[in-house]
C-alpha positions in Angstrom: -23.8 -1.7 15.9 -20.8 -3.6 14.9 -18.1 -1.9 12.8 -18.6 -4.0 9.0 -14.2 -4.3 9.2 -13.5 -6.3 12.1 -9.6 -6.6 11.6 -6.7 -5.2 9.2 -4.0 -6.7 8.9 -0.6 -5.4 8.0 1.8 -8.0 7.1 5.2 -7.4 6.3 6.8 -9.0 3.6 10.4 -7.4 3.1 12.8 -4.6 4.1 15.1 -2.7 3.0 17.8 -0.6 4.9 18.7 3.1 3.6 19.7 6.6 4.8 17.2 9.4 5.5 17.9 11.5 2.3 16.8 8.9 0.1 13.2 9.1 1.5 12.9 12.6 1.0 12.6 15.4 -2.0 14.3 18.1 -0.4 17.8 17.8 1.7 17.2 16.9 5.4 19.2 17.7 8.4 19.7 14.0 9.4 20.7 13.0 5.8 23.4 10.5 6.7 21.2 8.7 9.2 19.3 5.2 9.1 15.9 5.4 8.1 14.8 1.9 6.5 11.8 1.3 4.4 9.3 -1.9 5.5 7.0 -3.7 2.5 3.6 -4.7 3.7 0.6 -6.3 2.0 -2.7 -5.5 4.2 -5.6 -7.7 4.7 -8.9 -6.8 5.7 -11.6 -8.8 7.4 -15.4 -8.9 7.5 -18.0 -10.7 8.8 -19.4 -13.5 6.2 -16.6 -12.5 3.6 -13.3 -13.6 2.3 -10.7 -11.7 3.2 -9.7 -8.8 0.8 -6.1 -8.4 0.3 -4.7 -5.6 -0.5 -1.2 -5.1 -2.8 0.4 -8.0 -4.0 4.1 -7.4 -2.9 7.2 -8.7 -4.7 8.8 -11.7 -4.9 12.8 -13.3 -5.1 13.6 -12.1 -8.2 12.9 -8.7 -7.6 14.1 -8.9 -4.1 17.8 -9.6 -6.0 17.2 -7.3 -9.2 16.5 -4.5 -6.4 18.4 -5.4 -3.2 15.8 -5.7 -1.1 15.4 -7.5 1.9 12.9 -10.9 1.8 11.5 -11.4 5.6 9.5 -14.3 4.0 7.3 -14.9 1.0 4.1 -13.5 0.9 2.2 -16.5 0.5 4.0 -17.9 3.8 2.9 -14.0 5.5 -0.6 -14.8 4.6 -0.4 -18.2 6.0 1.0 -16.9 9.1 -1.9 -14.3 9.0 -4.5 -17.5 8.7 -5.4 -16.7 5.2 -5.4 -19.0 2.6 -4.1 -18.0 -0.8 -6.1 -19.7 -3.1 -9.6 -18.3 -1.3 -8.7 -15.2 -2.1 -11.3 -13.5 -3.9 -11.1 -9.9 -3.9 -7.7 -7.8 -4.0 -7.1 -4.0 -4.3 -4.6 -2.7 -5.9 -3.4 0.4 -4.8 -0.8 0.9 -7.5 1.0 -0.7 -9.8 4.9 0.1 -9.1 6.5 -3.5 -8.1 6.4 -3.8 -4.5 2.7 -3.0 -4.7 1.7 -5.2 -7.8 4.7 -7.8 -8.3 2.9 -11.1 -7.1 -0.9 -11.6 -9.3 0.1 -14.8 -9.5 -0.2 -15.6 -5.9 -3.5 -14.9 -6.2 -5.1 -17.0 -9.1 -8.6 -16.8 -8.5 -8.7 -13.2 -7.3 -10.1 -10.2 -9.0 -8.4 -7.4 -9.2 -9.5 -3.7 -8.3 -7.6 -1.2 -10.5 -8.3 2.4 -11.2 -8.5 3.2 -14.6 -5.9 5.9 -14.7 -3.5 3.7 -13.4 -3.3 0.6 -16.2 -3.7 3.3 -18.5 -0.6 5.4 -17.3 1.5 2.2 -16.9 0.9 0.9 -20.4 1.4 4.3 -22.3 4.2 6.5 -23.3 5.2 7.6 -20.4 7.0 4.4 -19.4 9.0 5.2 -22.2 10.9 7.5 -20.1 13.2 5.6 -17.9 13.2 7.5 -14.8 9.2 7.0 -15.0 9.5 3.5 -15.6 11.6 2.7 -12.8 9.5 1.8 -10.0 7.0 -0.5 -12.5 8.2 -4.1 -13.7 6.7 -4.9 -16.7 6.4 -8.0 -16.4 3.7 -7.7 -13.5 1.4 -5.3 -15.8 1.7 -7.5 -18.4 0.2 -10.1 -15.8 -2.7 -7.9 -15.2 -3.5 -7.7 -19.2 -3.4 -11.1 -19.2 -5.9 -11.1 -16.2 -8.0 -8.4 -17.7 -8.1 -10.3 -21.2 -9.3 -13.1 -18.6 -12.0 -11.4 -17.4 -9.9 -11.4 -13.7 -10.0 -7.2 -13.4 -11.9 -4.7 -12.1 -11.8 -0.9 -13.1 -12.5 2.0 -10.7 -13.2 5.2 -11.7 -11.8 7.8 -9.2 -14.0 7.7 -5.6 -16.1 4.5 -5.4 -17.3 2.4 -2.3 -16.1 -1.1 -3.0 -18.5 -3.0 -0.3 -20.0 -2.6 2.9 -17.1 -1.0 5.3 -14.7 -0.5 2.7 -14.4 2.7 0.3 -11.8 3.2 -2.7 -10.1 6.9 -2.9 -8.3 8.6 -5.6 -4.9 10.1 -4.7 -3.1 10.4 -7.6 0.7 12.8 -7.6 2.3 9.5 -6.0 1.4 7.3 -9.6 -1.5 8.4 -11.9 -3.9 6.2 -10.4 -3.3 5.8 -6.7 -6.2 4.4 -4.5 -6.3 4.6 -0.8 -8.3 2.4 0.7 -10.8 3.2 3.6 -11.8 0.8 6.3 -15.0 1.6 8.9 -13.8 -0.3 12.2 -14.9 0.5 15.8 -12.8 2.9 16.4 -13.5 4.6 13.1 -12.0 5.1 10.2 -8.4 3.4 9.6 -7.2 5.0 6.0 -4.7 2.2 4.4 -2.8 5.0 2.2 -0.2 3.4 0.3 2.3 5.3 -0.9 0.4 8.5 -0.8 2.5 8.4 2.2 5.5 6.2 2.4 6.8 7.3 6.1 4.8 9.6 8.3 8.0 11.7 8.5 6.5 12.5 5.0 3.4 14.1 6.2 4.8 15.8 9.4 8.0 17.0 7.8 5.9 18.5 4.6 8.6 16.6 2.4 7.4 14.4 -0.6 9.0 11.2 -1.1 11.3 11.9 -4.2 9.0 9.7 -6.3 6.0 10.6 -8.0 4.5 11.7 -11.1 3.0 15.6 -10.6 4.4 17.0 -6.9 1.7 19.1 -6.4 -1.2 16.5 -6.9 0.5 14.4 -4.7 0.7 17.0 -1.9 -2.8 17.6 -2.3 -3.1 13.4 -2.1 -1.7 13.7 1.5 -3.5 16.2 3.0 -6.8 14.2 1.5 -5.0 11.0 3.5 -4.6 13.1 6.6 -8.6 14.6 6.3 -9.9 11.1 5.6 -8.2 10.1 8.4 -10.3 12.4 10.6 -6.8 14.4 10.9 -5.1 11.8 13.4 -1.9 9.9 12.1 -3.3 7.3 14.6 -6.0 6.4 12.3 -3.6 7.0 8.7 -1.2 3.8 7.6 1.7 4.8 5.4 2.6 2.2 2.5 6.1 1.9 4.1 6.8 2.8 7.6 8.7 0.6 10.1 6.8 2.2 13.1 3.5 0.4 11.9 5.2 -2.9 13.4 7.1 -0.6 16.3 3.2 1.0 17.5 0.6 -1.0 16.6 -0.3 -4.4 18.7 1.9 -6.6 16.6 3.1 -10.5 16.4 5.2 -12.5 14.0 5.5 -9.0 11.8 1.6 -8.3 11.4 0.3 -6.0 13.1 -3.3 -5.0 13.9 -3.7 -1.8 12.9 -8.0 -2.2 13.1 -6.5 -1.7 16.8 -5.6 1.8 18.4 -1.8 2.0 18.3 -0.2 1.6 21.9 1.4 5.5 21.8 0.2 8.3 19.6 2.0 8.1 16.0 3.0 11.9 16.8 4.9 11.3 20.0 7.4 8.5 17.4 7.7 10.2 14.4 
C-alpha cells in the first residue's frame, strides 16, 4: 500500500548565527561556541491534494527588528519547492511566536489550523508580561483575528487527525498550544515537531531551550516527540536545526526529510 504522505519538505527560509549558551536553559560546557539556528517552513505532499504548508515564517521587517538572517523570502522558497502560493489551501500552524506565524498573508486563500489554547494564550493577559510577549508579534495574531472574523481559521482541540496521513499533536511547555504535526510516509512515521524541539542537542543533552511557558510540560512535550517518533531522532524534525539541511537528501536549502537521512541523527548531534 502506498504511504498517504509522499514527500515533506523542509524549506529553509532564514538564519541566524549565535553561541551555544543561548540555545540552552542550563550552562553548557561549549558555551562560547557557534551553534546557529536555521528557520524552516515544511510542506507536505499527497496524492490528489494541495500541498499543506506548515508555519508561515517571517518576513523583512522582522528579519531587521530581530537580526536575523533572510536566505530568501518564503514565497520565492515555496516557488523553488514547486508550490504555488496562492493554491495553498490548507496550512498548520504549529505556534504562533513570529518565526512560526509572521507571514498569513502569503497565504490568502489558506485556512488556518490553530489549537485553541494557543489564540487564546496569545491574546490574553499573559502577553502583558514582556518577557512572555517576546517571541509573538502582534501584529501577525492580529492577522489571524482578522482571518478568523473571515471565516479563514480552524480550531483544534488538543489530539486530532487532520486528513488521511496527517495527525495534529498537542505539546504544549514550548507555547500553550503547540501542535506537532505527524506524517505517515513509507518509511513510517516522520514527526515535524516544531519547537517542541528547537535542536536535537535539546533532546540528547536533556536541556530545554530557555524559552517556554511551564518547563516541565515541555519536557514532557519532548519525550512525547521522541515516542511518536517511534524513539529514533531519524524519524523526529526539530523546528530549528541546521543538521536537517547537513543529513537529509537536500538541494537548493530543502531538504527531503519524507527520505531516510544519509547518517543516523545520533552519530551528528
Amino acid at each position: 500500500m502506498t504511504a498517504p504522505v509522499t514527500r515533506i519538505d523542509a524549506i529553509r527560509y532564514a538564519r541566524h548565527e549565535r553561541k551555544a549558551a543561548a540555545n540552552f536553559a542550563r550552562p553548557v560546557d561549549d558555551h562560547d561556541l557557534p551553534m546557529p539556528l536555521d528557520y524552516y517552513i515544511w510542506a507536505i505532499h499527497r496524492e490528489g491534494h494541495p500541498p499543506v504548508i506548515v508555519d508561515t515564517g517571517f518576513g523583512e521587517d522582522a528579519a531587521l527588528a530581530r537580526g536575523r538572517i533572510m536566505v530568501r523570502p518564503v514565497v520565492e522558497g515555496l516557488r523553488d519547492a514547486g508550490i504555488d502560493h496562492l493554491l495553498v489551501e490548507d496550512v498548520i500552524l504549529t505556534h504562533l511566536h513570529y518565526d512560526h506565524a509572521g507571514s498569513l498573508g502569503t497565504f490568502p486563500n489558506a485556512k488556518f489550523h490553530v489549537q485553541d489554547a494557543e489564540l487564546a494564550f496569545a491574546t490574553s493577559r499573559h502577553v502583558c508580561d514582556h518577557g512572555v510577549r517576546a517571541p509573538f508579534d502582534g501584529e501577525p495574531v492580529a492577522q489571524l483575528v482578522r482571518k478568523l472574523y473571515a471565516d479563514h481559521v480552524v480550531f483544534h482541540d488538543g489530539d486530532e487527525s487532520f486528513g488521511p496521513g496527517i495527525d495534529l499533536r498537542l505539546a504544549h511547555g514550548h507555547t500553550a498550544g503547540l501542535q506537532m504535526v505527524c506524517c505517515e510516509t513509507a518509511r513510517g512515521t516522520v514527526v515535524l515537531a516544531s519547537d517542541a524541539a528547537h535542536l536535537y542537542a535539546n533532546i540528547t543533552r536533556g536541556l530545554p531551550f530557555p524559552i517556554f511557558v511551564d518547563e516541565a510540560d515541555y519536557r514532557r512535550a519532548q519525550d512525547r516527540a521522541v515516542e511518536l517518533a517511534g524513539g529514533s531522532l531519524d524519524h523526529l524534525i526539530p523546528g530549528h536545526d541546521p543538521l536537517v539541511l547537513a543529513c537529509f537528501p537536500a538541494e537548493n536549502d530543502i531538504a527531503r526529510v519524507d527520505l531516510p537521512p544519509h547518517t543516523p541523527i545520533l552519530e551528528r548531534v
